[in-house]
Legacy VTK file of the C-alpha trace (Angstrom):
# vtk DataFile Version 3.0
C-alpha trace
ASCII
DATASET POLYDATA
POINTS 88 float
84.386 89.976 154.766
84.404 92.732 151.855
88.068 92.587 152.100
88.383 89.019 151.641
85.753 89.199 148.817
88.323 91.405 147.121
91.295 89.232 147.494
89.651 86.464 146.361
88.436 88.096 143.044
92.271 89.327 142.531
93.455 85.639 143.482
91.095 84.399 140.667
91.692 87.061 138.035
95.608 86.282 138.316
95.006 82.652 138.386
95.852 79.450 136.178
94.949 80.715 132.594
93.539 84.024 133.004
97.383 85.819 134.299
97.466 89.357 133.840
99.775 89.532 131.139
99.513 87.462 128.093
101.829 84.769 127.409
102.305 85.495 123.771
102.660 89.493 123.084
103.334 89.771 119.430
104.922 93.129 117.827
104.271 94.458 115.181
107.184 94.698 112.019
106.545 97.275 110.004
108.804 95.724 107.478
106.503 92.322 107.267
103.458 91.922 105.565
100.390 90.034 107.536
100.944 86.885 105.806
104.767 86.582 106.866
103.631 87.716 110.152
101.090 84.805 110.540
104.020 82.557 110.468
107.001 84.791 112.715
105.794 82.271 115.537
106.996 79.062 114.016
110.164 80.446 114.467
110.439 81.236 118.193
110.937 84.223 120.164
113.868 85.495 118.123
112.695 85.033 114.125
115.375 86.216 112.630
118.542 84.992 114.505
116.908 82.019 114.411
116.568 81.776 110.293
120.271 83.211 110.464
121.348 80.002 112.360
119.854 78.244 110.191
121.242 79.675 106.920
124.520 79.771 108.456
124.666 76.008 109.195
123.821 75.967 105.057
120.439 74.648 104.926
118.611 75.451 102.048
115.119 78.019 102.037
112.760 74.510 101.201
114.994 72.650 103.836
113.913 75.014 106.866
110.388 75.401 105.287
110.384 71.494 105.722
111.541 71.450 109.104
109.597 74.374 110.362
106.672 73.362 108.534
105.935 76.741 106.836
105.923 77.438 102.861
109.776 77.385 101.511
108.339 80.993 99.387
107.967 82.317 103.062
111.473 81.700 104.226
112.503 83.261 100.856
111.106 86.446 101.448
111.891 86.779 105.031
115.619 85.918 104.098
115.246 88.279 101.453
113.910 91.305 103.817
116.440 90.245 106.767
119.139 89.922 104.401
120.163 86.540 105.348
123.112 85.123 102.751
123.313 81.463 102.282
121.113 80.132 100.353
122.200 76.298 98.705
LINES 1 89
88 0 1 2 3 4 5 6 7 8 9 10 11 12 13 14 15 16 17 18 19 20 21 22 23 24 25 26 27 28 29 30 31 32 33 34 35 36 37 38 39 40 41 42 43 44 45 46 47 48 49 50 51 52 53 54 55 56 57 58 59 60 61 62 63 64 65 66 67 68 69 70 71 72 73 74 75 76 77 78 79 80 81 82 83 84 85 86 87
């Protein structure tokens, strides 16, 4: 019965919504301040390869800022730190 007890309380503490690893585990850019950080999400899993596709099919900084919904001044200054050419 104790045993069971203590699968059961594994069974729930792995279950729907409480897994054991977070779905989401940000890391930490030195190179970014907090406020660029706050929006590194919008951009997916890969930030920066993503704003370089972007750029390199010639969209303009306000253009992405439009379709990703974050400040065009953002993308600026993470094109700016990444180096990303291509601005219009």
């Amino acid at each position: 019965m104790n045993e069971s007890r203590t699968v059961d309380d594994i069974i729930r503490l792995l279950g729907p919504g409480q897994g054991a690893l977070p779905t989401y585990l940000p890391k930490a850019r030195a190179e970014l301040t907090v406020q660029l950080q706050k929006y590194m999400h919008t951009l997916g899993p890969t930030p920066k390869r993503c704003l370089e596709t972007f750029a390199d099919l010639g969209l303009s900084d306000a253009e992405i800022g439009r379709y990703f919904r974050i400040p065009y001044d953002i993308v600026t200054q993470l094109r700016e730190i990444w180096k990303i050419d291509g601005r219009v």
